[in-house]
C-alpha positions in Angstrom: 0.0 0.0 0.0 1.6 3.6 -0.9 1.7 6.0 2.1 -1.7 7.5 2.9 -2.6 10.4 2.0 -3.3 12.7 4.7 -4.4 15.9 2.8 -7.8 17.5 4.0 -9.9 20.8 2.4 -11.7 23.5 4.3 -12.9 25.8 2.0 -10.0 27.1 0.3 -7.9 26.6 2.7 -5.4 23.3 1.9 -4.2 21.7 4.9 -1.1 18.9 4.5 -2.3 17.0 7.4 -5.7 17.1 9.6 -3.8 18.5 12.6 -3.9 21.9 14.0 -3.6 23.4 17.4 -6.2 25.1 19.4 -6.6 28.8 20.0 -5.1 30.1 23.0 -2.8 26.9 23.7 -0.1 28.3 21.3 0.6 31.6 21.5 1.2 33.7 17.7 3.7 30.7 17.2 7.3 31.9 17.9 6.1 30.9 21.3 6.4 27.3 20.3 9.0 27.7 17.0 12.2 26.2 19.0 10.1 23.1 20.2 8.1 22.7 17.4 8.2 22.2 13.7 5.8 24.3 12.4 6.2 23.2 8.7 4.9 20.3 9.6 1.6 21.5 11.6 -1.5 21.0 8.6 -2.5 24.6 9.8 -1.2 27.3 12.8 -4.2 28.5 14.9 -3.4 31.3 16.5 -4.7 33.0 20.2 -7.7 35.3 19.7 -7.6 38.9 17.9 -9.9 41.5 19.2 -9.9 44.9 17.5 -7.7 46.6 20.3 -4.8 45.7 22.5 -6.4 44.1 25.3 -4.5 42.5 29.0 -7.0 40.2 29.9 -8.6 39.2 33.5 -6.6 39.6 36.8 -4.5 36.8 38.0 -5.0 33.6 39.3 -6.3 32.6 36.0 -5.4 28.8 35.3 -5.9 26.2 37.7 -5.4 22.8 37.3 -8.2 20.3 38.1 -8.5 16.6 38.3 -8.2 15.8 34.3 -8.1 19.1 32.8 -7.4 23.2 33.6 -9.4 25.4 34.2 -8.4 28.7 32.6 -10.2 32.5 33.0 -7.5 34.3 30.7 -9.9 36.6 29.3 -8.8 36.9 25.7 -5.4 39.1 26.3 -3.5 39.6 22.9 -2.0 42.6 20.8 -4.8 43.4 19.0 -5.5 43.4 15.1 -2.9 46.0 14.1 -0.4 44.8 16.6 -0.6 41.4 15.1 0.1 42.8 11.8 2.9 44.4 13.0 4.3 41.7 15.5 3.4 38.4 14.4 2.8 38.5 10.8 6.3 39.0 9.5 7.1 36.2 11.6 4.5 33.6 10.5 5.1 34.7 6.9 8.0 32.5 7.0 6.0 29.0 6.9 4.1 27.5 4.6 1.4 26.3 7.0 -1.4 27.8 6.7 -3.0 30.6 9.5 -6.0 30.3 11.0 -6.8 33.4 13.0 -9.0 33.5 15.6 -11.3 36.4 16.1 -13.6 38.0 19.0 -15.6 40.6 19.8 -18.0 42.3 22.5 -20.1 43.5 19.5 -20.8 42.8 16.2 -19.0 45.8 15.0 -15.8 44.4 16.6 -16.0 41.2 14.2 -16.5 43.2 11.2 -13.5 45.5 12.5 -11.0 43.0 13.1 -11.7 40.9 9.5 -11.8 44.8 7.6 -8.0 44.9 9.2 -6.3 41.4 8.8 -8.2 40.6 5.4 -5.5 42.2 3.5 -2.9 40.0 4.9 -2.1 37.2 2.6 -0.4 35.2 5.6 -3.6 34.9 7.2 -5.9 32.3 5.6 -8.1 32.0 7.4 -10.6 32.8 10.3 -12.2 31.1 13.5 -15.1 33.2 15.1 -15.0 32.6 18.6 -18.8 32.6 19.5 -18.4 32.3 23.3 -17.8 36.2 24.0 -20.6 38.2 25.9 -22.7 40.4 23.5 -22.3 43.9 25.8 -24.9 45.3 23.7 -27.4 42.8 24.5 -27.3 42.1 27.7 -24.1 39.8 27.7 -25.4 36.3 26.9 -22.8 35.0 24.8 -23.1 35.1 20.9 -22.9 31.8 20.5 -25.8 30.9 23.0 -28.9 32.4 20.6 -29.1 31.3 17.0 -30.0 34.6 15.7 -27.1 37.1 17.2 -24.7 33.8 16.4 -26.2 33.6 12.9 -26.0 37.7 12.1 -22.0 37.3 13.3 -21.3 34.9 10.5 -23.1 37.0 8.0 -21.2 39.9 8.4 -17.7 38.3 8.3 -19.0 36.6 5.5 -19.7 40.0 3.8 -16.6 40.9 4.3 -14.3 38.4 3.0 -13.5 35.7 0.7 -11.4 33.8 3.3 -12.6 30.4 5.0 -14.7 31.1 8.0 -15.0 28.9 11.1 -17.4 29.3 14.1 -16.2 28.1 16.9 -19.3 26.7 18.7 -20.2 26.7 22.5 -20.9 23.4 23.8 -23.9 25.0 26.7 -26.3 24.7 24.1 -29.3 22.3 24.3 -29.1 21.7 20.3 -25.2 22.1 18.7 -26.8 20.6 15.7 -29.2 24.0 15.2 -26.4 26.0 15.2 -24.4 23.6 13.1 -27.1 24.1 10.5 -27.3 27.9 10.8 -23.7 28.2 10.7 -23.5 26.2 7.2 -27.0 28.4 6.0 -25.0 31.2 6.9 -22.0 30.7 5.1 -19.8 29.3 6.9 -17.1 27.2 5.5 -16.8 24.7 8.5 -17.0 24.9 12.1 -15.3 23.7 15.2 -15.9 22.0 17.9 -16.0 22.5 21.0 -14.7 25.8 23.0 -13.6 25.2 27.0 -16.6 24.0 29.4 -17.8 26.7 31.7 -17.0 25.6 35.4 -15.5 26.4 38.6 -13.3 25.5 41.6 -13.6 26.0 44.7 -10.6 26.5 47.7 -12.3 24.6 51.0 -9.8 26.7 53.2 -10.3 30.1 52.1 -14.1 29.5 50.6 -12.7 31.5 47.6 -13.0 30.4 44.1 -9.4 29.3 42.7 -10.0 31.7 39.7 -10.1 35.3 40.3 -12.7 35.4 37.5 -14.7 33.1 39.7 -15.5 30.7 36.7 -14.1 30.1 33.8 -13.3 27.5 31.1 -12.7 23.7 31.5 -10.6 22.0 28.8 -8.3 18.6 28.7 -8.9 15.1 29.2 -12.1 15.4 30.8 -14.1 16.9 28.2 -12.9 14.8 25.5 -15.8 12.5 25.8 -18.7 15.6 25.4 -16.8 16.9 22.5 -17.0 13.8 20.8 -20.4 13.7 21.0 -21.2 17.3 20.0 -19.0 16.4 17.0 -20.9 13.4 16.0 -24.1 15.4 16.6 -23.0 18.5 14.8 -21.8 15.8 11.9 -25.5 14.9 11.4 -27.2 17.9 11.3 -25.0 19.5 9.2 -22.8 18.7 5.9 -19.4 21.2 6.5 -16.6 20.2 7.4 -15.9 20.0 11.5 -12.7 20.6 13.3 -12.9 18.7 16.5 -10.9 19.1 19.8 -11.1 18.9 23.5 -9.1 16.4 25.4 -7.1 15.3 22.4 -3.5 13.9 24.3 -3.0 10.9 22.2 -3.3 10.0 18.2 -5.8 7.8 19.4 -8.3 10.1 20.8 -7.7 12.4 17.4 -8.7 9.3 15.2 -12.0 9.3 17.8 -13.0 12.7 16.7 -12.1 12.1 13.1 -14.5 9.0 13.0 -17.5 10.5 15.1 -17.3 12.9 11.9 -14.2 15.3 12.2 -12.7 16.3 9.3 -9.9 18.0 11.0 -8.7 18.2 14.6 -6.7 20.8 16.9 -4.2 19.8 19.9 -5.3 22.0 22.8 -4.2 21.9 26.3 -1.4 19.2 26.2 0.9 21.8 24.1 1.6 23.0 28.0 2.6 19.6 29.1 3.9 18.0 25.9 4.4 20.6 22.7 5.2 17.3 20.7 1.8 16.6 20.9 0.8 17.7 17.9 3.4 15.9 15.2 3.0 12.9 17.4 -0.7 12.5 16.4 0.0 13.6 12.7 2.5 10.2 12.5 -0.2 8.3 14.9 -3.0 9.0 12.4 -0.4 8.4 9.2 0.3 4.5 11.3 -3.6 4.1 12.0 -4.4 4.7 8.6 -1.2 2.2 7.2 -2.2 -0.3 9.2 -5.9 -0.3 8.6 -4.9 0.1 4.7 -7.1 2.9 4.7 -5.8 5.2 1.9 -7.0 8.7 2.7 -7.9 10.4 6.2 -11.2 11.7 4.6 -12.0 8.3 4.6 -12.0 7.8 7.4 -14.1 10.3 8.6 -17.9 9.7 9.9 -17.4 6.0 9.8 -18.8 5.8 13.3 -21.4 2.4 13.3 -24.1 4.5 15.5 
């Protein structure tokens, strides 16, 4: 059997391998550029741009829990000009692609931030983090309410040509509605899932561990929900899905590619193991050698359920 071939699609975006690495866990990417070789990545996500600098939540704001971390970071990052100038020149030297993720507290910001970085051939692409509270309406988070989540993906899709990937909350009674609204809307995939909200507790001081208070569970104990919002999402909706949450071995990647993922993303074990990553690219390349399965897109969806 030749070597299989690994290649997947999202949009327009070409990816050599199904493996990229999940917003917020890798910096711009010269955070990780001694340990890792970034050529090798199918795709760099990078940590969130908002359309002005921004410092993020006071400290304490990771804690590590039985099976994952909880993390309150609150989105701190250089903003969309101060990428440009920072991080671009630096990422220009790869040929993997960039997926950037984007935020706002309004719609406006979306818009703002995509009107800035579109211009930027080194960025190829964008993930809409959904999970931000809508200040203008109350603060429920966009991605909680079909409608305010919909109107977000139709505006960045008015404004560029570029793949375009909601990032969907998982505290939502139906991920498959919003699955479907993001493909109505445009979108050219989606992934799943964003941190848990939860919180922990200190039984000596009585004080939450987070100065935040809550904040976002991710790791080895949300792998399991993830891979069933990804085999839900999978049915509802025909795009292509990039699935994460608890991924740590090539094993639990090939999980999420056969509940329906056509992609996945290394999150939280880049702090404990930044080999992570290429060691499920060559676990996925073995699986699919010794199952003689010739292509990764094969594989995906094949879940008997």
């Amino acid at each position: 059997m030749s070597k299989p071939d690994l290649k997947v699609k999202i949009g327009s975006m070409e990816m050599r391998n199904p493996v990229t690495v999940a917003s917020g866990t890798f910096g711009y990417g010269p955070e990780y550029a001694e340990l890792v070789d970034l050529n090798r990545l199918g795709a760099i996500t990078v940590k969130g741009i908002g359309p002005e600098e921004t410092l993020g939540n006071p400290t304490p704001r990771t804690f590590e829990t039985r099976g994952g971390m909880l993390n309150a970071i609150g989105l701190p990052g250089p903003g969309a000009q101060g990428f440009i100038d920072k991080y671009v020149p630096f990422l220009k030297q790869y040929d993997t692609p960039v997926i950037v993720n984007i935020w706002g507290k309004s719609m406006e910001d979306y818009g703002k931030v995509v009107e800035m970085l579109d211009a930027e051939d080194t960025v190829t692409a964008y993930e809409i983090n959904l999970s931000c509270p809508n200040v203008k309406e109350g603060g429920s988070a966009f991605g909680t309410e079909t409608d305010s989540f919909s109107r977000v993906i139709e505006l960045v899709r008015k404004i560029t040509q570029k793949p375009i990937i909601p990032k969907l909350a998982p505290n939502v009674p139906d991920i498959g509605k919003f699955a479907k609204a993001a493909e109505n809307c445009g979108a050219d995939a989606i992934s799943i899932m964003n941190s848990y909200p939860a919180m922990a507790i200190n039984i000596e001081t009585l004080e939450p561990e987070l100065a935040n208070r809550t904040g976002g569970l991710s790791g080895p104990a949300i792998k399991p929900i993830a891979v069933k919002l990804v085999w839900d999402a999978a049915k509802a909706s025909s795009i292509p899905i990039i699935g994460m949450g608890g991924i740590y071995e090539p094993e639990d990647a090939i999980e999420f590619i056969i509940a329906g993922a056509a992609a996945v993303a290394v999150g939280t074990a880049n702090f404990t193991d930044p080999s992570t990553a290429i060691r499920v690219i060559e676990g996925i390349e073995a699986y699919l050698t010794d199952h003689r399965i010739q292509s990764v897109r094969e594989l995906s969806g094949t879940v008997k359920a």
